[in-house]
C-alpha positions as CSV (number, residue, x, y, z in Angstrom):
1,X,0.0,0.0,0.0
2,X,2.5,2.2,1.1
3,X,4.7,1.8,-2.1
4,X,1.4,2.1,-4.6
5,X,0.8,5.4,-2.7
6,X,4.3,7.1,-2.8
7,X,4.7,6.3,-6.7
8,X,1.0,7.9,-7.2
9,X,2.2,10.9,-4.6
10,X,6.2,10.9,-6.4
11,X,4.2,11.1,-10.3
12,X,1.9,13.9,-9.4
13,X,4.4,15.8,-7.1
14,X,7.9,15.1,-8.7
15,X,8.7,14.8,-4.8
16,X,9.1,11.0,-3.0
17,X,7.6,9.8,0.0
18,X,10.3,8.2,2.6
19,X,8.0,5.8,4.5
20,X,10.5,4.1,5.1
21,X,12.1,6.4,7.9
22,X,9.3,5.3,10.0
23,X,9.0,1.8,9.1
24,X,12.6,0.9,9.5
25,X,13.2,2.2,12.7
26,X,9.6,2.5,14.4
27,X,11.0,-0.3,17.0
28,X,13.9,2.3,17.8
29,X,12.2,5.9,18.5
30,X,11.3,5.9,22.1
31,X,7.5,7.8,22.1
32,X,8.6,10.2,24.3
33,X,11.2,11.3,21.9
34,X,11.7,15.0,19.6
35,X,11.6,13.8,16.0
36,X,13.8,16.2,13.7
37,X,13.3,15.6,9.6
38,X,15.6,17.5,7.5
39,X,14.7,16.6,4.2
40,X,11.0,16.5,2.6
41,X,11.0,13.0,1.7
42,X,11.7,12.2,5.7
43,X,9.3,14.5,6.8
44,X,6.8,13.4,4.5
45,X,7.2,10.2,6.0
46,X,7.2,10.8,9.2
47,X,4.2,13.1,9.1
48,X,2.0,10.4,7.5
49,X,2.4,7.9,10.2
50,X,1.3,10.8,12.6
51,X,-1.3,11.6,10.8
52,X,-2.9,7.5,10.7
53,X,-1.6,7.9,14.8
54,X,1.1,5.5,14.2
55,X,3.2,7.8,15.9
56,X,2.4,10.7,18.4
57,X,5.7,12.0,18.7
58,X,6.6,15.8,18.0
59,X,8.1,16.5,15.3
60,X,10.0,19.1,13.5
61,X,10.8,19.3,9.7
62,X,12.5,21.3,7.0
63,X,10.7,21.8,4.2
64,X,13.2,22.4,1.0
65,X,11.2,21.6,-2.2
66,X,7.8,21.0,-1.9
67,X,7.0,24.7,-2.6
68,X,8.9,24.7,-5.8
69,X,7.3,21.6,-7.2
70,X,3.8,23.1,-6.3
71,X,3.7,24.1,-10.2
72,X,3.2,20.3,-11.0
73,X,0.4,19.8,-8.6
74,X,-1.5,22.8,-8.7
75,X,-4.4,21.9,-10.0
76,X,-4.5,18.7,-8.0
77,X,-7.2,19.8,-4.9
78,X,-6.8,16.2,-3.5
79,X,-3.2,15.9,-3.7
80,X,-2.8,19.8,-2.0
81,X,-5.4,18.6,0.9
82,X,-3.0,15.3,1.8
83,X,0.5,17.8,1.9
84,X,-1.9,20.0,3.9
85,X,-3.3,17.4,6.5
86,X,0.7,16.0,6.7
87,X,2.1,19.6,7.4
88,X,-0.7,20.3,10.0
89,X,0.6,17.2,11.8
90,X,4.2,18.8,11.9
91,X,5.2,20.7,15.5
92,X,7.0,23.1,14.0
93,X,8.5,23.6,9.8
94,X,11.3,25.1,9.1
95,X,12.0,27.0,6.1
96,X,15.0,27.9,4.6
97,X,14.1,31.7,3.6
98,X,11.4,34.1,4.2
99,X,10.4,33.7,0.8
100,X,10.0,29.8,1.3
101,X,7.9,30.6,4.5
102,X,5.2,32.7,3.1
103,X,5.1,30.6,0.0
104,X,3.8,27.2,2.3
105,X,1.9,29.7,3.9
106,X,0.3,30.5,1.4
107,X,0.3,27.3,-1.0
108,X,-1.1,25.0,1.3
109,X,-3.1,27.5,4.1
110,X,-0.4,27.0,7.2
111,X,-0.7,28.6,10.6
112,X,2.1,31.4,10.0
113,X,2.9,31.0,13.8
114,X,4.3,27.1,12.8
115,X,6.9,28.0,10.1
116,X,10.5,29.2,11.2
117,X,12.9,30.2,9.1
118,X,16.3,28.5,9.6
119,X,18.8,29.7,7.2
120,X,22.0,27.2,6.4
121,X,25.4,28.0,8.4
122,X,28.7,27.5,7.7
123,X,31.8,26.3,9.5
124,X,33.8,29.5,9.5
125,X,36.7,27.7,11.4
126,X,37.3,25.1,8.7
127,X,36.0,27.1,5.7
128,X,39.2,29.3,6.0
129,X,41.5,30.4,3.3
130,X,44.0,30.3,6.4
131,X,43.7,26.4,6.4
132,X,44.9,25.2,3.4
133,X,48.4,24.1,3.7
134,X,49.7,24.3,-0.2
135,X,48.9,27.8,-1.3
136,X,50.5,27.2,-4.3
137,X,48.3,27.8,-8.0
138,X,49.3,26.2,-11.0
139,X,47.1,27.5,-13.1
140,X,44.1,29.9,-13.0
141,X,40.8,28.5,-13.3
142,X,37.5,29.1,-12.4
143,X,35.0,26.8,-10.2
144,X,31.4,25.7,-10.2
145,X,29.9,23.4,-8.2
146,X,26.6,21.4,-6.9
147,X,24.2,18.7,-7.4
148,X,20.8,19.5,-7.0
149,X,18.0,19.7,-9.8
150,X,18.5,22.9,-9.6
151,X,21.5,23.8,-11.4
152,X,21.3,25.1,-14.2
153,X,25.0,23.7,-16.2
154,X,23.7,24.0,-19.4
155,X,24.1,27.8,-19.3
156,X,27.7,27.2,-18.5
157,X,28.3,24.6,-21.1
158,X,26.8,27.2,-24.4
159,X,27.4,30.5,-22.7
160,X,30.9,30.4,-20.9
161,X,33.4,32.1,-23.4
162,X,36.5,32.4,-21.0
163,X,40.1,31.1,-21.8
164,X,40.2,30.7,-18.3
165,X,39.7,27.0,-17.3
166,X,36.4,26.0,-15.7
167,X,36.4,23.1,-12.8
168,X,33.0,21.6,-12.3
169,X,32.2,19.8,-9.1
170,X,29.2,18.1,-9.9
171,X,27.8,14.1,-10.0
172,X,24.5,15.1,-11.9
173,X,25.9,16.3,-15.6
174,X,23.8,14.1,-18.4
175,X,25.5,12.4,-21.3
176,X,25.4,15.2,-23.2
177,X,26.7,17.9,-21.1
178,X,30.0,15.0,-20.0
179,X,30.7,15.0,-23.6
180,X,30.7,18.5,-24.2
181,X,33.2,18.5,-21.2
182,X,35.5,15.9,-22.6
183,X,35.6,17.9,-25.9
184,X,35.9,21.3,-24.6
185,X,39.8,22.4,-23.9
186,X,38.5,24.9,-21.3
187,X,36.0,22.8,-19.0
188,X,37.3,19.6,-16.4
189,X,34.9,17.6,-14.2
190,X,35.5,16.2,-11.1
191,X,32.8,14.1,-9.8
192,X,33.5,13.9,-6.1
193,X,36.0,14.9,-4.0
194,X,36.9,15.1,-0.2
195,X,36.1,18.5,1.5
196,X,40.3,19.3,2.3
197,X,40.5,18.9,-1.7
198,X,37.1,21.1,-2.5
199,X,39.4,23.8,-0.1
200,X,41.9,23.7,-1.6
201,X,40.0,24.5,-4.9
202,X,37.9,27.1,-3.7
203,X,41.0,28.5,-2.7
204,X,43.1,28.5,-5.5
205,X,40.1,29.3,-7.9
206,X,39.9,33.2,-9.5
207,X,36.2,33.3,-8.4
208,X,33.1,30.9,-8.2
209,X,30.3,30.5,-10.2
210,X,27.0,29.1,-8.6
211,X,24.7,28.3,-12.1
212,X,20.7,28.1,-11.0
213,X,17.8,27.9,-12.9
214,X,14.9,29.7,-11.7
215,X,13.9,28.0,-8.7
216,X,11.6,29.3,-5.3
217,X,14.0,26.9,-3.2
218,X,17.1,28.3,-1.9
219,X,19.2,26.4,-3.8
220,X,23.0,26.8,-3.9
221,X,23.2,28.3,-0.3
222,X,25.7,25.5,1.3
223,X,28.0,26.1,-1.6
224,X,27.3,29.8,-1.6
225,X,28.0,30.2,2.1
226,X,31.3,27.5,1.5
227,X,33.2,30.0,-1.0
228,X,32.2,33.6,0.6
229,X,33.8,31.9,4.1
230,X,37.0,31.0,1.7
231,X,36.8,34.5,0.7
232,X,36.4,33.8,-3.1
233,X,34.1,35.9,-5.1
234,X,30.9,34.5,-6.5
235,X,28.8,34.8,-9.6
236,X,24.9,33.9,-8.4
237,X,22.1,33.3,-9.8
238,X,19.3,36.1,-8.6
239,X,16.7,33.6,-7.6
240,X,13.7,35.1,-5.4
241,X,14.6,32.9,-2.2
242,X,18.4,33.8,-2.6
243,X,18.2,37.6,-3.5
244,X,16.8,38.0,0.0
245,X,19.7,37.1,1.6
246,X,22.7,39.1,-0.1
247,X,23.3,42.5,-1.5
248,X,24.5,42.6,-5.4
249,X,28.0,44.2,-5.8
250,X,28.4,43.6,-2.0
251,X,28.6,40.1,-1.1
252,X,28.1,38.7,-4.4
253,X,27.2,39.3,-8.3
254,X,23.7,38.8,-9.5
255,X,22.7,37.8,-12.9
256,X,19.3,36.8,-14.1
257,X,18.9,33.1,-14.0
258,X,18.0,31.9,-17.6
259,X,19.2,34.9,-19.5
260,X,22.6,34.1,-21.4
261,X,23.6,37.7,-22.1
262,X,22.9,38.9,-18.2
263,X,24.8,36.0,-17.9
264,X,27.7,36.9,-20.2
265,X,27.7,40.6,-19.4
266,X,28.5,39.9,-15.5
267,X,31.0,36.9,-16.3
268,X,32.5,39.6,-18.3
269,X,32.7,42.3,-15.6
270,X,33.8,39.9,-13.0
271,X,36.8,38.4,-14.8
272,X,38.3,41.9,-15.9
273,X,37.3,44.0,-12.1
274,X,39.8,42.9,-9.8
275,X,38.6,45.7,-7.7
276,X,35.2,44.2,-7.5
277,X,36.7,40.9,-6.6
278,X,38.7,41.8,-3.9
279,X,35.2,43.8,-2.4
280,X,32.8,41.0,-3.0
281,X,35.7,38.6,-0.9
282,X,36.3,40.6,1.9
283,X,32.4,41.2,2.5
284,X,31.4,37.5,1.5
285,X,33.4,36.2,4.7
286,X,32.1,39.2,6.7
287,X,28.6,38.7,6.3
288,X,28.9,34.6,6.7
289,X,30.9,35.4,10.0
290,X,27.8,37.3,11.1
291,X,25.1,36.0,9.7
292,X,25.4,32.5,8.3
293,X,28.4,31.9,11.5
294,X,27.4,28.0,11.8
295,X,28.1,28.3,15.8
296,X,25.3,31.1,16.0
297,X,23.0,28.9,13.1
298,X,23.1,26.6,15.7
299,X,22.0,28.9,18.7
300,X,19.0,29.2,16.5
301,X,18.3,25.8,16.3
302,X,18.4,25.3,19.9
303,X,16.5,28.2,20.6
304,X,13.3,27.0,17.9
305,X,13.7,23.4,19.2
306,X,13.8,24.2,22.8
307,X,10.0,25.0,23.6
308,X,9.5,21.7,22.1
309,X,12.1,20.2,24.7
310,X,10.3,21.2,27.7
311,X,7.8,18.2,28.7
């Protein structure tokens, strides 16, 4: 039953079901216990056995995609009512902008006192330029990285007119885009790599390029938040979650996600304006050490789960 319903539920939705979260560990979570889901297919999972009273345990879940996908399901009243009842059963949501927030809000009729919005962090400490141990650059290159649906490489791949090398960091390319990669002079992929390595890059890289399509989710932030903390300066996408979050010409560049000549145009200007590079990389680190400071992320954390703590 439950396998028949998350393929009708992943078809409609384009977004999974876990059930298994529950069902493989349901002899392990103690009743009395604070459930935290950080993905939607785990909370999705979770909140359905609450909502058959399989479980009674509270629970608190981030929400990253469902609001994006809403586009696929709009018209679906039946499909919106079930996301509605399993959101309802949540504690407490998280969202990962104030963009994301009102959008559930508004997509599927939430209480606005139950959403939060809990932005990524990063680890300042170990995301520092001061760190790495060979300094040394062979060559200059630029980097990109990510693998969520959300990236949008193709733009790269027929818009990217640099000499300057490009290093993707990615495990989601298609056939097509690998190939244009193996017979490009200018592009290299590396498919995984350990975090002292992707350090090392970020730091030896000119700048960063973080490629999205036009997405509500706020996609790209961990990488984002990664290579302002190693002070390099980043090319962004201008989704409407992300804008929120960074000034242009301050902490990063904006371009207009989709549009090859805004695209061009700022690729251009970053290149050639060392000036701008050198501005964007001292205020990138500033604002992650006092915004997106992973320590203080997790203040915040502790202070949103703590009410939920107290019986």
């Amino acid at each position: 039953m439950f396998k028949l319903l998350g393929k009708i539920v992943a078809k409609q939705a384009k977004l999974g079901i876990y059930f298994q979260a529950y069902l493989n560990n349901k002899t392990k979570i103690n009743n009395k216990a604070l459930l935290f889901a950080v993905n939607d297919g785990v909370s999705f999972g979770l909140l359905f056995f609450k909502l058959i009273n399989k479980l009674d345990n509270k629970i608190l879940v981030i929400i990253q995609g469902l609001h994006d996908r809403y586009k696929y399901f709009k018209w679906n009243k039946p499909l919106i009512c079930f996301y509605k009842k399993l959101l309802n059963r949540a504690n407490c949501i998280l969202a990962l902008s104030l963009y994301e927030k009102k959008l559930l809000i508004k997509f599927f009729h939430l209480n606005p006192n139950k959403v939060k919005v809990f932005y990524f962090g990063a680890d300042v400490n170990y995301w520092n330029k001061n760190k790495v141990k060979d300094k040394t650059r062979k060559e200059e290159f630029i980097l990109t990285i990510g693998n969520d649906m959300h990236r949008d490489y193709d733009l790269l791949l027929n818009h990217y007119r640099l000499s300057v090398p490009l290093k993707f960091i990615t495990r989601v390319l298609t056939r097509t885009q690998l190939k244009k990669i193996k017979n490009s002079p200018v592009f290299e992929n590396y498919q995984q790599i350990s975090n002292d390595k992707l350090r090392k890059l970020y730091h030896q890289a000119k700048f960063v390029i973080i490629p999205l399509k036009n997405t509500l989710a706020t996609s790209g932030l961990s990488a984002v938040l990664q290579a302002l903390s190693m002070e390099k300066p980043i090319l962004l996408a201008k989704t409407p979650a992300i804008k929120e979050l960074f000034e242009d010409y301050k902490h990063v560049l904006f371009y207009q996600p989709s549009k090859p000549a805004s695209f061009k145009q700022k690729l251009d200007e970053l290149n050639n304006n060392q000036k701008l590079r050198n501005n964007l990389a001292k205020n990138g680190r500033k604002i992650v050490e006092e915004k997106f400071n992973s320590r203080k992320m997790g203040k915040k954390a502790l202070k949103i789960i703590k009410p939920f703590l107290s019986d």
